[in-house]
N, C-alpha and C positions, 0 to 999 in steps of 0.2 A: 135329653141324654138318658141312658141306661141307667137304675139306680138299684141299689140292694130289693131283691122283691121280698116281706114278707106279712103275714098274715093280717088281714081289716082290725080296724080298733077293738071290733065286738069279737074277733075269734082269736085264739090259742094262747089265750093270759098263761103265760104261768105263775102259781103264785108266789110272792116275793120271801123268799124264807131268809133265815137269820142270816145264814152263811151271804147271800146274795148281799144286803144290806150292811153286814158284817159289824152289824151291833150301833151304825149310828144312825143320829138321831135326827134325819133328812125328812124335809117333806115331799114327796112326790106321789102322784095316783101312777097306777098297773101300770096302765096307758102306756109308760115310759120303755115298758121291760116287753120284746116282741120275744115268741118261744122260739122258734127257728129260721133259720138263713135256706130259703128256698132259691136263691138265684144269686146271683153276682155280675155284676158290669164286667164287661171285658177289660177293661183298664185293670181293676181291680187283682180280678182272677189270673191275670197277666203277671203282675207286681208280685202275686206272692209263689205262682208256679217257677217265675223266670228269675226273680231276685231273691226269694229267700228257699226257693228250690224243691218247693214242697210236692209232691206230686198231685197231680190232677186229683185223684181217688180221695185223699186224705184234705184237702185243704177245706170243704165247708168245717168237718168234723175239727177240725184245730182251730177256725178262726170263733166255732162255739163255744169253745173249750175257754180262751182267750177271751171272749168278751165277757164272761161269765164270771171269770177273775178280776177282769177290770171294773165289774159294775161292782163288785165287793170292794175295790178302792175305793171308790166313790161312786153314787148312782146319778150319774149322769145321764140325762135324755138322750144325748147325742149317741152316749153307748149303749144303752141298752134297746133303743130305736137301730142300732146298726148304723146311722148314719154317718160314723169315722169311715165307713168303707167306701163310701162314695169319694171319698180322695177328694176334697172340696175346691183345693189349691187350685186344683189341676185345670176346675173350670171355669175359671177368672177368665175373663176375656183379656185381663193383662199376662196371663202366665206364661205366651211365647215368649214376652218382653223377660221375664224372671230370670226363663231359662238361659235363653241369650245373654244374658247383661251375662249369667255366670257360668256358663258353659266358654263363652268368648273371651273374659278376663282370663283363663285359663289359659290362652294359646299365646303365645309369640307373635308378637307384628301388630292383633287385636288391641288398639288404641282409643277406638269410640265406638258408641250403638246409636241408631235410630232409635227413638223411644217408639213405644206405641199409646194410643189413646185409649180412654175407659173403653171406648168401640169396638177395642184391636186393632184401629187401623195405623198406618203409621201415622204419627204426629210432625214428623221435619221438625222435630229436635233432637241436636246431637249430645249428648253428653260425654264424658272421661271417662276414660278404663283405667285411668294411671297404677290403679292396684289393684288386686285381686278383691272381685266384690263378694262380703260375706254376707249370706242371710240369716235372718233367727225367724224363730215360727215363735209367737205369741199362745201363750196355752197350748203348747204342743200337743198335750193328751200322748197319746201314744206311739208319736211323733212319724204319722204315718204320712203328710206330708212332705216331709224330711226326707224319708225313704221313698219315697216318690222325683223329686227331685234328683237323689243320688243314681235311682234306674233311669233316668229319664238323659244321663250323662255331666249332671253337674259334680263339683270335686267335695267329698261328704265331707273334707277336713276345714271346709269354707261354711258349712250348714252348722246353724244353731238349734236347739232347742229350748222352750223356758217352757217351765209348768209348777204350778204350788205343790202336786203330790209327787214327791221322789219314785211312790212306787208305781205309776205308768210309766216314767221313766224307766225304770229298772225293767219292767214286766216286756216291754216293748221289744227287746232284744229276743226276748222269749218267740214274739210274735212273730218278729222276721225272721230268724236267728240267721243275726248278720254279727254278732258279738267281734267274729275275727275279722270283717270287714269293713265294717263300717268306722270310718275317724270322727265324723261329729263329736260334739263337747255338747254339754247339756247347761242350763241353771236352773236349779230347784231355789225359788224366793218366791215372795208377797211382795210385791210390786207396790203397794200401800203401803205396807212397814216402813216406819222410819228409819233410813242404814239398814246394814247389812248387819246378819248374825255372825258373830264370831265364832270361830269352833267350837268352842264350848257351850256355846246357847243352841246349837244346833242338833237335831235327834243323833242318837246314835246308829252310825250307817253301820249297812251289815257288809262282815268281812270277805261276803264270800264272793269270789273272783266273779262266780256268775254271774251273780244278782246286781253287783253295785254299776251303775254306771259313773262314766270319766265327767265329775263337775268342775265348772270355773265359776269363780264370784261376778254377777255381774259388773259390777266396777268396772271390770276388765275388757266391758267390750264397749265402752263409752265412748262415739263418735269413731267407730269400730264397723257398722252394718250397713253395707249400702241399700240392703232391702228387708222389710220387717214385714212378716204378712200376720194379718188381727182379725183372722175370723174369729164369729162368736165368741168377742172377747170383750170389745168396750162396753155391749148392749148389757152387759151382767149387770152394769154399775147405774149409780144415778149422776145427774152433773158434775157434781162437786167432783165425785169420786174421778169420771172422767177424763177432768180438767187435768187432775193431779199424775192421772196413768200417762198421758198424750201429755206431756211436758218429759215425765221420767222418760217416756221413749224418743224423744227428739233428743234426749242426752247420749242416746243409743246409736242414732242415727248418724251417720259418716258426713260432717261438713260440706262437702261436696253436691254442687248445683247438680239437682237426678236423682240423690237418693231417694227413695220413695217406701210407700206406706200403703199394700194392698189388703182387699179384704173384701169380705162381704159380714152382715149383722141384719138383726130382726130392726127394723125400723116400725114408721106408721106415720098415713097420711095427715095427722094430727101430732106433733110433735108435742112431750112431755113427760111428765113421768107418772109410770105407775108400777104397778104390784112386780113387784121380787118374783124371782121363778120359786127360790123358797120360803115364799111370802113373809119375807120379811125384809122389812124396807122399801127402796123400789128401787126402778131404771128408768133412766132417760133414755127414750126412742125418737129418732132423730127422719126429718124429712129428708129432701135434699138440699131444702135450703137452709135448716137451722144447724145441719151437717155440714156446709161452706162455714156458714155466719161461728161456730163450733173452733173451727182450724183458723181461721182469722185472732179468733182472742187467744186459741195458743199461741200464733205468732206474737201478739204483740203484748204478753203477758212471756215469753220466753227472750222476746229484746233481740238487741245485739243484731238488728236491719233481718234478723228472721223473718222471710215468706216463704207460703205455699201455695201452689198451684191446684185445688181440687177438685177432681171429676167423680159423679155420681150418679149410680142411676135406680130406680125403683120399681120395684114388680111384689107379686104375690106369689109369688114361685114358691113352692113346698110348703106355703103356710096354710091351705084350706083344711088340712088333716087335723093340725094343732088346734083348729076352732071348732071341729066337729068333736073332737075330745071333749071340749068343756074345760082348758088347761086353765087355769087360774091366773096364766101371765099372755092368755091370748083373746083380745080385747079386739071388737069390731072393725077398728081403721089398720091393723096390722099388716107389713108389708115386708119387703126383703130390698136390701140395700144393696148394693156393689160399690167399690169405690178403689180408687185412686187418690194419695196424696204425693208430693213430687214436692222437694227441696227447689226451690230458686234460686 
């Protein structure tokens, strides 16, 4: 597939200044922060000419503008590598299924889907449409998925958002500027935290019409989402941590035999834990089998005849780069996961 092109690990660092960083106290090497956006996937360049309407001429110069902003949120690899622009979702080999299940719950008459397999092929299993299926995006970041789906025909008043910093949330309207379009609902929480913060423990949002995006507490969507997709999300954590995230999301997840659990994460042929990205603590990196053996003890640590059905598969896709860096959390057996989990 086409991806963001831009410059080899050894050319066009820029260097990381206060503003960029924006005064905290993160570990990451250069490595992270690429200087310019030489190219764009057509998917990509599609979504922001066609959905957020920007013209041809001006879109690299906005989406630099924009990343630039976001890596002073937080400096994430993902952002300042570009790699939110490759629209990750989109190339799950489960993502016709996605779109289907929510493009079709939409319509009148549309009562069941053929699933499909981690393969994409069809599976010959049928599941319920009884209600309109809603998704949430796990660490939405700049909830470019999200906006991916809504271009793609699904109903954005059925897409969720969750992410710990409110202001990718907020910034990301900026990015598409679909402010008057878009119905999504977002949650800004720690997924870890014990409960939920009440107003008053919660920062103070800003008032201004632009800036703040529409929150709901997550409570609120509890057995709520027929589809939750977790990229680069569990890999952050180490087991325990895990355990505890994939129980709180099956609370998320819609009763209903289908609902499912897509994604892709940094695995490795050696399942275990090691070094933190920001070296502190670690992750649990999961094969394919200790990733089965994983959703098994959610199930029967969450009770109540819980199973799950899960498919997975492993490659080394986009990870040679990360080892030629020297990254501190890319370790010899490193590998890239896909996966499917599916409610029974």
């Amino acid at each position: 597939m086409a991806e963001v092109q831009h410059p080899p690990s050894d050319m066009g660092k820029e260097p990381l200044t206060e503003a960029a960083t924006a005064g905290k106290k993160v570990d990451f090497c250069d490595s992270w922060y690429s200087r310019e956006i030489t190219g764009l996937p057509e998917p990509t360049r599609q979504l922001f000419e066609r959905y957020s309407g920007i013209p041809p001429a001006q879109v690299i110069e906005h989406l630099e503008q924009m990343r630039s902003r976001a890596f002073a949120i937080y400096p994430y690899p993902c952002i300042g590598q570009l790699r939110w622009l490759n629209l990750s979702l989109s190339h799950h080999p489960l993502y016709p299924d996605v779109l289907a299940r929510l493009c079709q719950s939409a319509k009148e008459g549309m009562n069941q889907y053929q699933s499909l397999g981690i393969d994409g092929q069809k599976s010959g299993r049928y599941y319920s449409l009884s209600h309109p299926q809603k998704f949430l995006d796990l660490g939405c970041c700049l909830a470019q998925d999200v906006r991916k789906l809504a271009f793609d025909g699904a109903p954005s008043e059925n897409l969720y958002g969750l992410d710990i910093e409110e202001g990718f949330v907020n910034l990301s309207y900026e990015v598409f500027r679909d402010r008057d379009n878009l119905k999504s609902q977002f949650v800004v929480e720690d997924m870890l935290a014990e409960g939920e913060k009440s107003a008053s423990d919660r920062p103070e949002r800003s008032t201004d019409a632009i800036s703040a995006a529409p929150l709901v507490p997550l409570s609120s969507l509890e057995k709520q989402i027929s589809v939750i997709a977790a990229n680069s999300f569990f890999h952050l954590y180490n087991y325990s941590d895990q355990l505890k995230l994939a129980k709180r999301v099956v609370q998320l997840l819609s009763p209903e035999p289908g609902s499912m659990i897509l994604g892709r994460q940094v695995g490795s042929s050696v399942p275990g834990e090691y070094t933190a990205v920001n070296n502190k603590g670690t992750r649990y990196s999961h094969d394919v089998e200790s990733f089965r053996r994983f959703w098994d003890r959610v199930a029967e640590e969450v009770g109540n005849g819980c199973r799950f059905r899960v498919e997975a598969t492993i490659d080394e896709e986009e990870l040679g780069n990360n080892k030629s860096q020297g990254q501190n959390w890319s370790e010899p057996n490193i590998r890239r996961i896909r996966f499917g989990v599916w409610r029974e």
